[in-house]
C-alpha positions in Angstrom: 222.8 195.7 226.0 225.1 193.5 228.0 226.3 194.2 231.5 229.7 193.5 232.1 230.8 192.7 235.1 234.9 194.7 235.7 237.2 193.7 238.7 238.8 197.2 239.7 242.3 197.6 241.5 243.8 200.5 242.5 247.8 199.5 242.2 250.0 201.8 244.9 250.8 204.3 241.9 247.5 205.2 241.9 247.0 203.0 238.4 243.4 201.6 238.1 243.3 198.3 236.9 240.2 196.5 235.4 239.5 193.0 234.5 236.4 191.7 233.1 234.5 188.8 234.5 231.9 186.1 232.9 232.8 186.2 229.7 235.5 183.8 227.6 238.7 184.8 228.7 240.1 187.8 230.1 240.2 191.2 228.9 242.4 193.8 230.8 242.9 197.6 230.6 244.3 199.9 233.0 244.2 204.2 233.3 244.8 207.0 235.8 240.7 207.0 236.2 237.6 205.3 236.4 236.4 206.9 233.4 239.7 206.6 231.4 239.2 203.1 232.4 235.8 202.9 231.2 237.0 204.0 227.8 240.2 201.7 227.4 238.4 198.4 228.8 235.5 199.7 225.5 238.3 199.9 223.0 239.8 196.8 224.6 236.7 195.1 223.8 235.8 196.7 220.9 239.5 195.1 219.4 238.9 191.9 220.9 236.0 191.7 219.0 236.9 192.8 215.6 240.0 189.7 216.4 237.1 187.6 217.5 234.9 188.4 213.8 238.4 188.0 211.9 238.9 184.5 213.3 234.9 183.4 213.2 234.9 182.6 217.1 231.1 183.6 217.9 232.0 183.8 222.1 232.0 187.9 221.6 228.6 188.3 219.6 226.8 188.7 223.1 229.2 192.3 222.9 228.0 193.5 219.9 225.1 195.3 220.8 226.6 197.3 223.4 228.0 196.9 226.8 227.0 198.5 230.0 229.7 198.3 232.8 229.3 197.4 236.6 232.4 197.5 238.8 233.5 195.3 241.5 235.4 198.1 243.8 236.9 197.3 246.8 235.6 200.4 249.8 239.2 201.8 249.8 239.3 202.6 246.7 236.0 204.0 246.3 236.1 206.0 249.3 239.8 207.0 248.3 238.1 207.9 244.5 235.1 210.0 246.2 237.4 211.3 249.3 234.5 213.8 249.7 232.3 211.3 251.2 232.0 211.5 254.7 232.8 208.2 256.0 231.8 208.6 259.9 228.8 210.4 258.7 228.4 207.3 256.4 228.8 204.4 259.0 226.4 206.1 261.2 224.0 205.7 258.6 224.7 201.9 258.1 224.7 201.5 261.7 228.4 200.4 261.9 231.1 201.8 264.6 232.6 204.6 263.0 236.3 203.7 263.4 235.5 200.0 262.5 234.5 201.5 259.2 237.5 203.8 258.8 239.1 200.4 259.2 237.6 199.0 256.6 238.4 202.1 253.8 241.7 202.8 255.4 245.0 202.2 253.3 247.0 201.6 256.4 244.9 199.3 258.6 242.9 196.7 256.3 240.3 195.1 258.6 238.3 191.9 256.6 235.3 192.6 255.8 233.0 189.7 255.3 230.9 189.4 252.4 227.7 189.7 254.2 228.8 193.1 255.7 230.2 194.0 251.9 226.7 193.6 250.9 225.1 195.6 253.7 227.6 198.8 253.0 226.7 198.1 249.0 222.5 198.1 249.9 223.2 201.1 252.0 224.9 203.0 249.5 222.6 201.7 246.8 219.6 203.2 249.1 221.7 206.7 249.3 222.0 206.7 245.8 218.3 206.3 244.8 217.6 208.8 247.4 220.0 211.5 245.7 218.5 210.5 242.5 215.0 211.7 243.7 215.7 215.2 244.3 214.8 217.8 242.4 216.9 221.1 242.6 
């Protein structure tokens, strides 16, 4: 199985746009959802593909096998996607200033982030997640 690696936008309509990454050329879809996404980037492939076979170009045999998706999502739109998340509750966790993270997932005041601090909130969630994914209910 390949991972995929998917550039996600969320355009001021609310339209989530995708964009993969690594692989020959670009391959686009967009939906209303991260899930609808999932599926039209898969069927986006899938086509590309069967082109790809039609016209022997062997760059898309590494897809064949099945494609596993990892999405590159900026914290706006994932905290706007999972609004349920508790974002001071969140920062206090990471250790960052509460409003300076608001800042950071805010649609009205877009703070830069750096890429080191990107990668500290990412760990930190990752961490959460593996935690959640202990418990047993």
């Amino acid at each position: 199985m390949k991972k995929l690696r998917v550039r996600v936008e969320k355009s001021d309509d609310g339209v989530f746009w995708g964009n993969t990454v690594g692989i020959p050329g670009v391959i686009v879809a967009d939906a209303n959802s991260l899930t609808q996404l999932k599926e039209n980037l898969t069927t986006a492939i899938e086509q590309t593909i069967q082109v790809a076979e039609q016209e022997n170009i062997q760059a898309y045999n590494q897809l064949k096998n099945g494609i596993e998706f990892e999405f590159d999502i900026d914290l706006m739109t994932l905290f706007d996607k999972y609004e349920f998340l508790n974002k001071s509750a969140i920062a206090k966790r990471l250790n960052i200033n509460p409003s300076l993270f608001r800042s950071y997932t805010s649609k009205n005041r877009r703070v830069y982030i750096s890429e080191k601090r990107a990668k500290e909130i990412e760990k930190g969630l990752h961490e959460l997640g593996e935690e959640l994914l202990a418990i047993r209910l």
